[in-house]
N, C-alpha and C positions, 0 to 999 in steps of 0.2 A: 573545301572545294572538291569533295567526293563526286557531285554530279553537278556538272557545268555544262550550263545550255549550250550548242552548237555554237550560237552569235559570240558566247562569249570567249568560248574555243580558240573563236578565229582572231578577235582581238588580241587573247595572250599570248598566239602563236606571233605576233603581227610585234608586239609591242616588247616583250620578253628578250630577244635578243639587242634592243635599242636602248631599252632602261639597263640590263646587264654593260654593254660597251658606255656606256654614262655613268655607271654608278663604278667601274672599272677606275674607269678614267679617272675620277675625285677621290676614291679611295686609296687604291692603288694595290690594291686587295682584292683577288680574284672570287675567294672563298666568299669572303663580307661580301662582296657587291651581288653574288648569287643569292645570298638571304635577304638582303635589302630588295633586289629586284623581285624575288619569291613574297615577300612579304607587302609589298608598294600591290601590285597585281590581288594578292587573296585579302586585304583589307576593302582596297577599290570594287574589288566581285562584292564583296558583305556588305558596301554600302549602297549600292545602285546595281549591280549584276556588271557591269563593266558597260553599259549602256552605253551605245556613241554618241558622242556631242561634239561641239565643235572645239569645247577646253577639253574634252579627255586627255588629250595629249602633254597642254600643259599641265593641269594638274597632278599625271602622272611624272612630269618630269619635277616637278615642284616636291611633290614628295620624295623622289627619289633624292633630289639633292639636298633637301633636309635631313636625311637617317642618313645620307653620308657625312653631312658637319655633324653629326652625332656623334657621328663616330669616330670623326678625326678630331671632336674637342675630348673623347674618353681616350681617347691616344696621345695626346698632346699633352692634359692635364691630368691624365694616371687617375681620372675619378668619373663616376658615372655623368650623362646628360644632364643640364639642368634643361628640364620641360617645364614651361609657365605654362599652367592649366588656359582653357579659351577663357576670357572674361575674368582675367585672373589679375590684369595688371591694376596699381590705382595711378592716377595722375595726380602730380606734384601738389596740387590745390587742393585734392582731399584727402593727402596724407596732412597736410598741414592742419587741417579740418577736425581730424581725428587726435591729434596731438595730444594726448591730456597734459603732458608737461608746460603747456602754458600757462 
């Protein structure tokens, strides 16, 4: 995030202090919620520029409350995230499908 357009400037300035007091709050962790918050903002810049939309906002709050349960299950369970890749899960009827022990 070396050079950030103006638009997008005004977004983080806009949006940075809300994700911070949100991801505060869930974590309970000043330090964490500042990288979660740094990190929800410079992923969302890499994938559209922070373009406004009418979901920016939930999406941005959507992620930010996801890499906080990240964080409170690596805290809770003493072991890293489990992340399910996208298109990662099978349903019950094509695990059975696949079964060769039958």
């Amino acid at each position: 995030m070396n050079h950030i357009n103006p638009a997008a400037t005004t977004t983080i300035a806009y949006y940075y202090p809300l994700l911070l007091r949100y991801a505060t709050i869930v974590t309970g962790d000043r330090d964490e919620a500042e990288k979660i918050a740094r990190n929800v903002l410079k992923d969302q810049y890499q994938l559209n520029g922070l373009a406004p939309s009418k979901l920016l906002r939930l999406v941005l709050k959507t992620d930010v409350l996801n890499r906080c349960l990240y964080f409170k299950q690596f805290q809770i369970f003493d072991r890293p995230p489990i992340k399910i890749p996208v298109g990662g899960c099978v349903l019950p009827e094509e695990e059975e499908d696949n079964n060769p022990s039958k």
